[in-house]
C-alpha positions as CSV (number, residue, x, y, z in Angstrom):
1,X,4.2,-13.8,29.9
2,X,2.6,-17.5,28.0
3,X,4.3,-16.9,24.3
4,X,6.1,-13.8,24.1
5,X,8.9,-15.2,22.0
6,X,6.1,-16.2,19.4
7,X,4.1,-13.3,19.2
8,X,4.4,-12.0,15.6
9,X,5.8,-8.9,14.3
10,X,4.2,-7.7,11.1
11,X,5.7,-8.3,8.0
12,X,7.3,-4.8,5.9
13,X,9.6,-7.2,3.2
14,X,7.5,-5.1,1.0
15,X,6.8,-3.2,-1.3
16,X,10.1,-2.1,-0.3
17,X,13.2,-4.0,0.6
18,X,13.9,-1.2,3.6
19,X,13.8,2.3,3.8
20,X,17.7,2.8,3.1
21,X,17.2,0.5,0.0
22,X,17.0,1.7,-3.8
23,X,13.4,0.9,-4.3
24,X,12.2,3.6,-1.5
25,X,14.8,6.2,-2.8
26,X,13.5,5.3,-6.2
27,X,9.4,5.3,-5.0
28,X,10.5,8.7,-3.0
29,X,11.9,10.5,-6.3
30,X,8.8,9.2,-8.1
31,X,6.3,11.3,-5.7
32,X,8.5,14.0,-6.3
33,X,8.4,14.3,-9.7
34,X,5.1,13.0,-9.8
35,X,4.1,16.1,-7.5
36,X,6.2,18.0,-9.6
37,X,4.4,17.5,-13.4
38,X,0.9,17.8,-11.1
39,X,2.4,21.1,-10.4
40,X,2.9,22.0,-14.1
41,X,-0.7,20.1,-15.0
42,X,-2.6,22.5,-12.9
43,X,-0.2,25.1,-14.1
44,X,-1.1,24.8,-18.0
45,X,-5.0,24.0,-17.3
46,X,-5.0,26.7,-14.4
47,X,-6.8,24.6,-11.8
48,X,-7.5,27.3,-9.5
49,X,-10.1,29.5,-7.7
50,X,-11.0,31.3,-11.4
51,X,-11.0,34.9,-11.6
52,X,-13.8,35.0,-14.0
53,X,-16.9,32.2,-14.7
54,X,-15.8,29.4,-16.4
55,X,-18.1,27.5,-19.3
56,X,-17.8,24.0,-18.3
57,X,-17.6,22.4,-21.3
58,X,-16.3,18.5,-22.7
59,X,-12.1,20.0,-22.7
60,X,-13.2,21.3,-19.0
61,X,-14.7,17.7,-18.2
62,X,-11.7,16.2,-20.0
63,X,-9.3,18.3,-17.6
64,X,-11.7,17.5,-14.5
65,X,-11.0,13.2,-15.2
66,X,-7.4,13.7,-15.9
67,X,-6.8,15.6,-13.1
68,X,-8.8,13.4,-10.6
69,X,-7.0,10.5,-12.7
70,X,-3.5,12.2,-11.4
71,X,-4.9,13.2,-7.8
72,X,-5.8,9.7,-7.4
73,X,-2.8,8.1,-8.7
74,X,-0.5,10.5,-6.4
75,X,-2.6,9.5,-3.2
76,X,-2.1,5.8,-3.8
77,X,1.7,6.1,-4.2
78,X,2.3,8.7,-1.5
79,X,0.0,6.3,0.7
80,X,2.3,3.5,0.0
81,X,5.2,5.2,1.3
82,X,3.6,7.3,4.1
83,X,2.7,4.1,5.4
84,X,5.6,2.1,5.1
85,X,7.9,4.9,7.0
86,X,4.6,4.9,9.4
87,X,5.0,1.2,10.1
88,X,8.7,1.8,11.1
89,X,8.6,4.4,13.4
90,X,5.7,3.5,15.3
91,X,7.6,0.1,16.6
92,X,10.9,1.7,16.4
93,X,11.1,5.0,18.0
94,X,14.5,4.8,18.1
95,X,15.2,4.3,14.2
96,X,16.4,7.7,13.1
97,X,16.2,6.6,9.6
98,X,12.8,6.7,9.6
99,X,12.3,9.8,11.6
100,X,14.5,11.6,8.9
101,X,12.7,10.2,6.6
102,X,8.8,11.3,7.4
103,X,10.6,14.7,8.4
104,X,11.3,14.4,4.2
105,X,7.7,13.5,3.8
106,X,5.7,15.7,5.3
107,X,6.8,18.4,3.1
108,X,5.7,16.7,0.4
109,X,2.4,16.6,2.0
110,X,2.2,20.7,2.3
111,X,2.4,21.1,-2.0
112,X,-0.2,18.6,-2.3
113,X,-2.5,20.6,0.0
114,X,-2.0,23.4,-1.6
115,X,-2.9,21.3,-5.4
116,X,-6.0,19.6,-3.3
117,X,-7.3,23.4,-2.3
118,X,-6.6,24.6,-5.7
119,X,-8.8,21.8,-7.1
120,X,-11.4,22.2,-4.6
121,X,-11.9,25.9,-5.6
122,X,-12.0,25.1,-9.6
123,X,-14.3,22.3,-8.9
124,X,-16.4,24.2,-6.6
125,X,-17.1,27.1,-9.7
126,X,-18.2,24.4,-12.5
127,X,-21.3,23.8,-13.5
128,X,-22.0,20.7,-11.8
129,X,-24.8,19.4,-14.0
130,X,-23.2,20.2,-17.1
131,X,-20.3,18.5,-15.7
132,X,-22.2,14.6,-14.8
133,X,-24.0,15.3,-18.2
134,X,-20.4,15.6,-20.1
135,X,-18.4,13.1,-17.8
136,X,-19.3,9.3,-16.8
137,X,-16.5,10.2,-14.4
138,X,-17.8,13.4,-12.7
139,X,-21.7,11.3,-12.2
140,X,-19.1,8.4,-10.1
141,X,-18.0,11.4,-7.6
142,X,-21.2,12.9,-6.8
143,X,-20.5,13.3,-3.4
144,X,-16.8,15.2,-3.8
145,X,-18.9,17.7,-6.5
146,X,-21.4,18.1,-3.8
147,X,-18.6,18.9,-1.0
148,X,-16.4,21.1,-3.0
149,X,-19.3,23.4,-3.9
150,X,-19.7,23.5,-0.1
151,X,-16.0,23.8,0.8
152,X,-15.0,26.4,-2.1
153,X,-17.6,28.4,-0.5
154,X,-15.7,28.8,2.7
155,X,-12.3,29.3,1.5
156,X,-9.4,32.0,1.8
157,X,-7.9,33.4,-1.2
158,X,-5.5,31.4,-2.9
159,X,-2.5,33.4,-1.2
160,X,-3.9,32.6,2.0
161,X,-5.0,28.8,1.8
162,X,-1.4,28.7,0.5
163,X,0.0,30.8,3.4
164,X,-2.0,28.3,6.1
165,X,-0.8,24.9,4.5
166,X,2.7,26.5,5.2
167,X,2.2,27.1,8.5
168,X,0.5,24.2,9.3
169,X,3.6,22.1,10.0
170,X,5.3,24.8,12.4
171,X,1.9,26.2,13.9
172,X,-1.4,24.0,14.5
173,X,0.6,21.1,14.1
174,X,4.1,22.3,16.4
175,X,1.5,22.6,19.4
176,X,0.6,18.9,19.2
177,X,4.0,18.1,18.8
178,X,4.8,19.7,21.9
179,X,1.5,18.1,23.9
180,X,2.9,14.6,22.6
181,X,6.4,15.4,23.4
182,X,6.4,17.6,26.5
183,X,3.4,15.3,28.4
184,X,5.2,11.7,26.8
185,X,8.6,13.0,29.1
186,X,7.0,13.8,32.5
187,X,8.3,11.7,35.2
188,X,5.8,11.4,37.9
189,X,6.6,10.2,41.9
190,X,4.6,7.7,42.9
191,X,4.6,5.6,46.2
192,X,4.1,1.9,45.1
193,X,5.2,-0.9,47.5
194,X,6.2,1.6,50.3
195,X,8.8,3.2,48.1
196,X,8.8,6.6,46.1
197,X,9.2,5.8,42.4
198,X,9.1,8.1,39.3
199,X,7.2,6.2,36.4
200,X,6.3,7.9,33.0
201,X,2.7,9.9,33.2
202,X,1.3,6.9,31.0
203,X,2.6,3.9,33.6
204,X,0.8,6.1,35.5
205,X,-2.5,6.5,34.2
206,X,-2.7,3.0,34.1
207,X,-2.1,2.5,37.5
208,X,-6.1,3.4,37.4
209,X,-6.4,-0.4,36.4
210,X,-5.0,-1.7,39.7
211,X,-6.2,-4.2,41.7
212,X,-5.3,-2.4,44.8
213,X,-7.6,0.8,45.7
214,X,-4.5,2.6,47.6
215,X,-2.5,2.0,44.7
216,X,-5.4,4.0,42.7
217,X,-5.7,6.8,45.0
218,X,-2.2,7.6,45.3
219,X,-1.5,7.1,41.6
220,X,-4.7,9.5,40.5
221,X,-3.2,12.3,43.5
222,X,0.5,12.1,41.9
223,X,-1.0,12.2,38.2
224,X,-3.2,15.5,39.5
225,X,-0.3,16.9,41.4
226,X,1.9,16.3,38.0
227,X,-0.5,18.1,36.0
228,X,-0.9,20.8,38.1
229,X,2.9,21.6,38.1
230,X,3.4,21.4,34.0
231,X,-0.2,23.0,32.9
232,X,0.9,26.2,32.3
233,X,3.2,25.1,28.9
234,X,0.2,22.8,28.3
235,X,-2.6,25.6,28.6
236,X,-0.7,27.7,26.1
237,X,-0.3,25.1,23.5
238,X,-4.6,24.8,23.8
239,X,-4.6,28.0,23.5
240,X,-2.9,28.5,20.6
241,X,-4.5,26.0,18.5
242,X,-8.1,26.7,19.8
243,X,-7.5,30.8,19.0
244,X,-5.8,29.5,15.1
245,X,-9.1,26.8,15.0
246,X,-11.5,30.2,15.6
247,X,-9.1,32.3,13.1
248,X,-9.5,30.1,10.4
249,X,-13.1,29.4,10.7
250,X,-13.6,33.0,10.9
251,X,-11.8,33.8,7.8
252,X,-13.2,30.6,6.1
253,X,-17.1,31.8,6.8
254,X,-18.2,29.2,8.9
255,X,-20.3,30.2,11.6
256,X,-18.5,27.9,14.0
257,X,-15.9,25.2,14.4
258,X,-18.8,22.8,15.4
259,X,-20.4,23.6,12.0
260,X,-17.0,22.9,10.2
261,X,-16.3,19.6,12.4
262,X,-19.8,18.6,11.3
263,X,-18.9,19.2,7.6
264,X,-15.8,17.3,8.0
265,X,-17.7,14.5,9.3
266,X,-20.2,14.1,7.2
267,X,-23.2,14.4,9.5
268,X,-25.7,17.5,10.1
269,X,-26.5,18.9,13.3
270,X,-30.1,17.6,13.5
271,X,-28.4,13.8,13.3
272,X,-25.6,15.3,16.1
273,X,-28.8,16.5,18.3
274,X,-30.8,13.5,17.9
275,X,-27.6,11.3,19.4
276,X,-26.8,13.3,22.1
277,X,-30.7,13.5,23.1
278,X,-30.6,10.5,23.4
279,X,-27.7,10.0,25.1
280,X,-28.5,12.5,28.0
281,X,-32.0,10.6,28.1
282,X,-29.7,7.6,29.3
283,X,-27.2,9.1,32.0
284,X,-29.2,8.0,34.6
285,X,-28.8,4.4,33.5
286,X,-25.1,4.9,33.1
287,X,-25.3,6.6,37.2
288,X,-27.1,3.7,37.9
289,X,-23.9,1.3,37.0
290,X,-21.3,3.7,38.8
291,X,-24.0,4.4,42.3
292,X,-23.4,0.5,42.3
293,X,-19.9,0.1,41.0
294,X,-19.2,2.6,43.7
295,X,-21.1,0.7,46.4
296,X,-19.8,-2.2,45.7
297,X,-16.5,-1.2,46.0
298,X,-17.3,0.4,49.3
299,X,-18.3,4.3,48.5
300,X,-21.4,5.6,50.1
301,X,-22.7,5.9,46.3
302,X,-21.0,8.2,44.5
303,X,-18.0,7.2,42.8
304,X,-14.3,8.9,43.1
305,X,-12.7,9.2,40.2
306,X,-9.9,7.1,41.0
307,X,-12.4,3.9,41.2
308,X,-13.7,4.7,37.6
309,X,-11.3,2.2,36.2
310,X,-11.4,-0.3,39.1
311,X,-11.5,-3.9,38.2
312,X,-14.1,-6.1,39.5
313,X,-15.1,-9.9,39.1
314,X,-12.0,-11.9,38.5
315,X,-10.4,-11.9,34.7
316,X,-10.8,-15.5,34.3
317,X,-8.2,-17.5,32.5
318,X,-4.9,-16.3,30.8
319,X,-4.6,-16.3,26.6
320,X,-2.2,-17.1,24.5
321,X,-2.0,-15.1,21.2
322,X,-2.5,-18.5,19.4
323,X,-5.6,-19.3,21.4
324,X,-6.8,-15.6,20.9
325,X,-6.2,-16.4,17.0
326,X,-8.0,-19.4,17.0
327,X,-10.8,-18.1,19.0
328,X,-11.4,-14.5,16.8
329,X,-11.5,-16.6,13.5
330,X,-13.8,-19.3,14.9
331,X,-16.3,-16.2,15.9
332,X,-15.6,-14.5,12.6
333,X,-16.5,-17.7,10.8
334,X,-20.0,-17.6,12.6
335,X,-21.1,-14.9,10.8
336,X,-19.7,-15.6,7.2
337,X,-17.2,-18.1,5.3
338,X,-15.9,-14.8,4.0
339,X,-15.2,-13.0,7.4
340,X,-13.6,-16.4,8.3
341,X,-10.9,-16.2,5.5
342,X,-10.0,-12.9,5.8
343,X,-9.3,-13.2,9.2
344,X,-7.2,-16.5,9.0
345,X,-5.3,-14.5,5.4
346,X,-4.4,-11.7,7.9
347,X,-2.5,-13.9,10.5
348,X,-1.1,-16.1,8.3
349,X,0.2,-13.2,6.3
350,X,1.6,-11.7,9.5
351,X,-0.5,-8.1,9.0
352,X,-0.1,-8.1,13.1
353,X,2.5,-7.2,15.3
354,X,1.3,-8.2,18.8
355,X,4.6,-8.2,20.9
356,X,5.0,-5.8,23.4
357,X,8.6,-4.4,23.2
358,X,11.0,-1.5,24.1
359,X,10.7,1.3,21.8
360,X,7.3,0.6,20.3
361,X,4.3,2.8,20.5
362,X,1.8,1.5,23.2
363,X,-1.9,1.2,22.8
364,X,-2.9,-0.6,19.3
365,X,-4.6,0.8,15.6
366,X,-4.9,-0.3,12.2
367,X,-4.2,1.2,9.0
368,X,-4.1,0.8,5.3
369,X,-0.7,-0.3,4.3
370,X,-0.7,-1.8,0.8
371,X,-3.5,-1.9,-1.7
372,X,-6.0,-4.1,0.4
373,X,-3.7,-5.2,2.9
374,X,-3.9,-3.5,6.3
375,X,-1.2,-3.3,9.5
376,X,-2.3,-3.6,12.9
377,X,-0.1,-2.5,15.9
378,X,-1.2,-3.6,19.5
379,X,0.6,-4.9,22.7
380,X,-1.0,-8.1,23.4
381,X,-1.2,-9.1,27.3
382,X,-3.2,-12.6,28.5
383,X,-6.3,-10.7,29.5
384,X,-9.4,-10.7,27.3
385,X,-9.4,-6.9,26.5
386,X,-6.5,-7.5,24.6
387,X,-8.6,-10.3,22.9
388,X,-11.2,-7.5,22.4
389,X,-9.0,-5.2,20.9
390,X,-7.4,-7.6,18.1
391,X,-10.9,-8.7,17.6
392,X,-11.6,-4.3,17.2
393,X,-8.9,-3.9,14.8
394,X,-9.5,-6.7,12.4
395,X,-12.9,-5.0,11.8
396,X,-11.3,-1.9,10.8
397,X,-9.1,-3.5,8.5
398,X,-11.9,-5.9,6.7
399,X,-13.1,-2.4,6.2
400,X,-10.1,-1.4,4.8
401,X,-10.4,-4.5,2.4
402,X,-14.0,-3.8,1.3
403,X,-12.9,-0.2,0.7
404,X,-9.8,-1.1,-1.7
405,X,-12.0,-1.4,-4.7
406,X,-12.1,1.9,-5.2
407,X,-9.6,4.7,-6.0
408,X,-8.3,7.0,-2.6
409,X,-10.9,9.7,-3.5
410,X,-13.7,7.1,-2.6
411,X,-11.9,6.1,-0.2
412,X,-12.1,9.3,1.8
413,X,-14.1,7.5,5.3
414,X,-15.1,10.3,8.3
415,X,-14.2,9.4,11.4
416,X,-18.2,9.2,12.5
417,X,-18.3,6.0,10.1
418,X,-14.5,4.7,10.6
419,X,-15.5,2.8,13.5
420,X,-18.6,0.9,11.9
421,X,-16.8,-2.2,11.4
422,X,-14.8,-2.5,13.9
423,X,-17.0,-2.2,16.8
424,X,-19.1,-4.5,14.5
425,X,-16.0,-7.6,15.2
426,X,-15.4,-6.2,18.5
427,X,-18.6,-7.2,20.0
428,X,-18.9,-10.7,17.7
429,X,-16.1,-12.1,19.5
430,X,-17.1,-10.3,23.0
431,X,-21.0,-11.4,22.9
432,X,-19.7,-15.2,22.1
433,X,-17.3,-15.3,24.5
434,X,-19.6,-13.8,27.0
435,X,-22.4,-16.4,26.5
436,X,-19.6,-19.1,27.2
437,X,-18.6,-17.8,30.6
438,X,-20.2,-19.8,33.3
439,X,-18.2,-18.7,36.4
440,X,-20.2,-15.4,37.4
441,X,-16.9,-13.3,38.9
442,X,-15.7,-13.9,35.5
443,X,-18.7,-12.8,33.9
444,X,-19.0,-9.9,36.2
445,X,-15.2,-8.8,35.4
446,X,-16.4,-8.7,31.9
447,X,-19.5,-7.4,31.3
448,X,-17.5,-4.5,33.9
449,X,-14.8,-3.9,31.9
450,X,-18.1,-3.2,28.7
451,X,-19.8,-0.8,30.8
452,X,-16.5,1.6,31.7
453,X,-16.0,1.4,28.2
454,X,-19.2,2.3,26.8
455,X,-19.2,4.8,30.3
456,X,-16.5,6.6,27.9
457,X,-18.1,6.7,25.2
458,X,-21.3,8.0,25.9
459,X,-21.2,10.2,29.0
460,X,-17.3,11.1,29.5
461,X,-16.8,11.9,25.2
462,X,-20.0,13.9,26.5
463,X,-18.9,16.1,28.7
464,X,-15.1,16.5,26.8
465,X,-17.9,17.8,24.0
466,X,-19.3,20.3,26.7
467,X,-15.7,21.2,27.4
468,X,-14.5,22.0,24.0
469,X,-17.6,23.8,23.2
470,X,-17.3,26.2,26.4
471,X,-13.4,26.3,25.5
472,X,-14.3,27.9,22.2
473,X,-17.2,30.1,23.5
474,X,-14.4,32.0,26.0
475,X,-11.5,31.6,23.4
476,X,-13.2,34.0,20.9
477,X,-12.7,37.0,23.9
478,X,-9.3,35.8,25.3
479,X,-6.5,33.4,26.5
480,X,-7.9,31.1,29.1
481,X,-5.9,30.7,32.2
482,X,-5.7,26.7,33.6
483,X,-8.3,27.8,36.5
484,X,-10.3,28.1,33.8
485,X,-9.9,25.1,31.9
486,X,-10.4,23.1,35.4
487,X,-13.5,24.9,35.7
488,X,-14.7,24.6,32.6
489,X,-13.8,20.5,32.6
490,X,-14.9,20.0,36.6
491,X,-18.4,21.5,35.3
492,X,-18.5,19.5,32.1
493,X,-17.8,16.8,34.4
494,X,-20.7,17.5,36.5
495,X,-23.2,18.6,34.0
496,X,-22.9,14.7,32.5
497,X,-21.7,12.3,35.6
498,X,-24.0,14.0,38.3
499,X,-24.0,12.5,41.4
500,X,-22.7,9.3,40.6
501,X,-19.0,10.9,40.0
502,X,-18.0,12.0,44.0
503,X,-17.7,15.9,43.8
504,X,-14.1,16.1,45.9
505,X,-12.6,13.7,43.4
506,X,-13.4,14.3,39.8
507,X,-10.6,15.0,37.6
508,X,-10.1,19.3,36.2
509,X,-7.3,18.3,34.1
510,X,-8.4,15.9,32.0
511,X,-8.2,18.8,29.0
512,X,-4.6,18.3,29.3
513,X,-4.6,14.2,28.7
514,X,-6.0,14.1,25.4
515,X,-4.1,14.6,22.5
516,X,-6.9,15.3,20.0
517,X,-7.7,18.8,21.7
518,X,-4.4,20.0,20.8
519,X,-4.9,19.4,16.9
520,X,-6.2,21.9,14.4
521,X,-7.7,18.8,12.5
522,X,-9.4,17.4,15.7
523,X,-11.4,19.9,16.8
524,X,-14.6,18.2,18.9
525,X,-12.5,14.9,17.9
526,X,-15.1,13.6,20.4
527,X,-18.1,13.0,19.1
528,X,-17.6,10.9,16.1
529,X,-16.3,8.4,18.5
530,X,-19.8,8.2,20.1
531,X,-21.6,8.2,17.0
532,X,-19.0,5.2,15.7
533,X,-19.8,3.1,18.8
534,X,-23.5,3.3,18.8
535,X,-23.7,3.3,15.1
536,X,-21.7,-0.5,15.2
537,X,-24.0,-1.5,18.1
538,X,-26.5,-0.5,16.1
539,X,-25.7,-3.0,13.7
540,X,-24.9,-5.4,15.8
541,X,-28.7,-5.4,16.7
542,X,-29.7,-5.6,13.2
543,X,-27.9,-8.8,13.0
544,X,-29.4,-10.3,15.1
545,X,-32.5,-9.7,14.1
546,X,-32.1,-10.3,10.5
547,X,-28.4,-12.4,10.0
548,X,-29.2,-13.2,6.5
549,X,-30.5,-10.0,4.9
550,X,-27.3,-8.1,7.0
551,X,-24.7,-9.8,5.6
552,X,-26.4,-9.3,2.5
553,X,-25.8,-5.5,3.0
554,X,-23.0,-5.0,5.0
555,X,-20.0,-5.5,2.6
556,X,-21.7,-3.0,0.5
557,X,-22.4,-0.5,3.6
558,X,-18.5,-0.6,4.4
559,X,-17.3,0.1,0.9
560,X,-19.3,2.9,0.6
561,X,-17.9,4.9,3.9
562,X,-16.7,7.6,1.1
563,X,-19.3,7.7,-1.4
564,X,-22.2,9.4,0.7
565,X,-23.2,11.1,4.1
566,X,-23.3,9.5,7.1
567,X,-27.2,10.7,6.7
568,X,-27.4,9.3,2.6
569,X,-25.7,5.9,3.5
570,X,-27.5,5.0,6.8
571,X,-30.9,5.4,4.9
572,X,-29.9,2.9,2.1
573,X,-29.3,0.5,5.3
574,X,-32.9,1.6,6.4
575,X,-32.0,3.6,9.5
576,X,-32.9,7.3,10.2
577,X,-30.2,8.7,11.9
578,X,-31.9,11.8,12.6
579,X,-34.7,10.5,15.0
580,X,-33.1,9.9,18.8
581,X,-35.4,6.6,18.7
582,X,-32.2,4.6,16.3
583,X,-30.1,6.0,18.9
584,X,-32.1,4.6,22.3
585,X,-32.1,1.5,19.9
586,X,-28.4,1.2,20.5
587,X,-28.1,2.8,24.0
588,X,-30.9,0.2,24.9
589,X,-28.4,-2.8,24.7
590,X,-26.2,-1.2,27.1
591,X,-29.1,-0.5,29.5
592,X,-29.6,-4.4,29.4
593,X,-25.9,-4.8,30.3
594,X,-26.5,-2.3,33.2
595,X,-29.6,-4.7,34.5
596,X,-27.3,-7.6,34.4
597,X,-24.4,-6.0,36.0
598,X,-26.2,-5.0,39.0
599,X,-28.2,-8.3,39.3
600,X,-24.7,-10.2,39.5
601,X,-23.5,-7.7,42.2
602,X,-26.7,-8.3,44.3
603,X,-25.9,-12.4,43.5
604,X,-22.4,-11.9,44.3
């Protein structure tokens, strides 16, 4: 491959010399006692769900700023070295250093649950008015008054939220260590190139990328048979975390898990309605790209699922990290000076670690890793998706660096709005680079590779919605059997593809692929992803039709992720995203990419 040898890796030189040094052990100490004298500050003050009313007076508003003060302060530091052991791991999985060493921190991450509940129920029985009238403080975090009067409402007793942190880490948790462990080991047999191989269930998968159909078809009939033999460990593990989801919702008072998800992202369900109205309005646009995506590749109109992730067109020209580089922060400087710098300070700082080696965690993501500097993992190839996706992850971490003005509490961004800016840079570079492509196989590859994308997003995260709802609906009675979860998938399937998706070749076990099912954290993990994508889009339109008064906006949009609702926030931006018509706004521009996708297959 063009470069390998001078790919970056990121840069971890700080804030700690390595994670055997004596400035970790030293940071590592300092979160424990740190946790520690939290401990005895809630202790003295007894921050906890209060047996009797409590007069919120100026010592209670003094308590409620030093305690936010200390929550805040812990947060940052135990960020800073979550995210350095984080950094390690996930390119080495072979350093045992650092896999003893999250082992150490995750307990500390159970205690401070248990503080953060604690807090949540004291702050939830104050009187909030009193409170903004005696603290400057308590009128800054309106939104975390506004959600722990919500969530004290729905919690256990103290014994019990205590009880549940504990088991977190060997029950909700244990089950999606086994998903990622048990389905990361299976060896799959393959025929490739006449012979009978057995290649890793991920090498697997994306054999769905192939050029060559019979390559697709015998890959997607291995990963099926695969599944098939290891879904009963896999059906037990959804089990048990679907039935401990429905337990704790239950014992928590919310009437569903949908309704707690909801809370958890910040939206209500009138906004979740309105988007998914909308996008049902539009799956027959999306059947319209696979009816001729199918035809095209020589189906009598419905598509089989191993021909979902065909390539078409021809991928053009190879890149070069450097020439991706160059290219991403000449886009980025099209929109603003600002954009520009940030993206040049980010590779010349070496925030990226692009080459693809043994031992390092595939796919790509950014996080926060120091103050306002960000990490982004990805395995760069020469192909323009990989382009695409350093293009993606830069966006999330300029919204890291808008975010880093304020304290972690503010900080606090749901997943529905985590994916504003980043789909935001994403289609920046892709729109430029698409206007510049003059060779129409190229342009078809392209604008291809967009619509199975956005195919995802809108009708498959659809009908894995559809799934998980049904899921919980036949969970409440019983244990499901894996019949039933291919039933209950093969109709989601239907209920959102149609006709489009060939009925003999659909996929039932696509329930056991995705890791987010199988977290207590992640129920209906699915639609925030939606809303993210069409939300950025979105904005993408807006830009275009008003660049100037955007970018007047936009840095302030993105540093206020944690300060409001998804609701609150989009309506200082001047959208309502409660009405389906801001979401056909957005699913509009990918009906124009349909259009142009069929007329270059009827040109081709």
């Amino acid at each position: 491959m063009p470069e390998t040898q001078s790919m970056p890796r990121w840069n971890l030189d700080f804030p700690f010399p390595g994670l055997d040094s004596r400035e970790f052990k030293e940071a590592f100490k300092g979160l424990q006692q740190a946790l520690q004298a939290l401990q005895t500050f809630f202790d003295t003050h007894r921050i906890q769900k209060p047996e009797h009313p409590i007069t919120t007076d100026e010592t209670i508003a003094r308590i409620f700023e030093e305690a936010l003060d200390r929550l805040d302060h812990l947060n940052e530091e135990l960020h800073t070295v979550g995210a350095y052991i984080y950094a390690h791991i996930t390119t080495d999985s072979h350093n045992s250093l650092a896999q003893a060493r999250l082992s150490e921190f995750q307990k500390l991450t159970v205690p401070l649950q248990v503080l953060g509940t604690r807090f949540t129920a004291w702050l939830g029985a104050l009187d909030h008015d009193r409170l903004r009238a005696l603290s400057a403080k308590a009128r800054e975090y309106d939104l975390l008054l506004r959600e722990a009067r919500i969530e004290a409402e729905h919690q256990m007793s103290p014994a019990e939220e205590r009880l549940a942190a504990e088991f977190s880490l060997v029950a909700g948790s244990a089950w999606g260590r086994l998903h990622g462990t048990y389905t990361s080991q299976i060896l799959v047999p393959v025929r490739l190139e006449g012979k009978e191989k057995r290649l890793p269930m991920s090498a697997v998968r994306n054999l769905a990328h192939h050029a060559d159909p019979e390559v697709r078809r015998h890959a997607y009939e291995a990963e099926l048979k695969a599944w098939e033999q290891h879904a009963v460990p896999l059906a037990a593990a959804l089990n048990g975390v679907k039935g401990e989801v429905l337990i704790l919702v239950q014992h928590r008072g919310w009437p569903s898990a949908l309704d707690e998800a909801l809370f958890r992202n910040r939206i209500s369900r009138e906004t979740l309605d309105a988007m998914l109205t909308a996008a049902r309005e539009y799956f027959p646009v999306f059947r319209e790209y696979l009816q001729a995506k199918a035809r095209a590749l020589g189906h009598d109109g419905a598509l089989p699922w191993y021909d979902l992730f065909a390539p078409m067109g021809n991928p053009g020209r190879a890149w070069t990290f450097d020439e991706a580089r160059r290219f991403i922060v000449e886009q980025f400087g099209t929109y603003s000076e600002k954009l520009r710098r940030f993206g040049e300070r980010a590779f010349a700082e070496n925030w990226i670690d692009a080459e693809p080696r043994e031992g390092k965690r595939g796919g790509g993501f950014c996080m926060r890793y120091y103050r306002e500097q960000s990490r982004i993992l990805m395995n760069f190839d020469p192909s323009f998706n990989s382009v695409r996706t350093l293009a993606h992850e830069l966006g999330h971490a300029y919204h890291n660096l808008q975010l880093s003005q304020h304290p972690p509490t503010k900080r606090q961004t749901p997943m529905t709005l985590a994916e504003t800016a980043s789909t935001f840079t994403e289609n920046l570079v892709s729109d430029a680079y698409l206007s510049q492509v003059t060779d129409p196989q190229e342009k078809l590859y392209l604008l291809e590779a967009s619509l199975q994308h956005a195919t995802q997003i809108v009708v498959d995260i659809t009908s894995r919605f559809l799934f998980e709802q049904a899921v919980f609906e036949r969970r409440k009675q019983r244990e499901l059997t894996v019949p039933e979860f291919n039933d209950l998938m093969l109709q989601a399937q239907a209920d959102t593809y149609g006709e489009a998706l060939h009925p003999e070749y659909r996929h039932a076990y696509a329930w056991a692929v995705k890791p987010h099912y199988y977290s207590t954290r992640g129920s209906f993990y699915n639609f925030p992803y939606m809303f993210g994508e069409l939300f950025g889009l979105g904005l993408v339109a807006e830009y275009r039709r008003d660049p100037d008064g955007f970018r007047e906006r936009y840095d302030d949009l993105l540093a206020s992720t944690g300060l409001y609702t998804a609701e609150e926030l989009t309506a200082r931006f001047g959208f309502d995203i409660r009405s389906p018509d801001f979401w056909r706004r957005s699913l509009e521009t990918l009906a124009r990419r349909v259009w142009e996708f069929r007329r270059l297959l009827q040109g081709a």
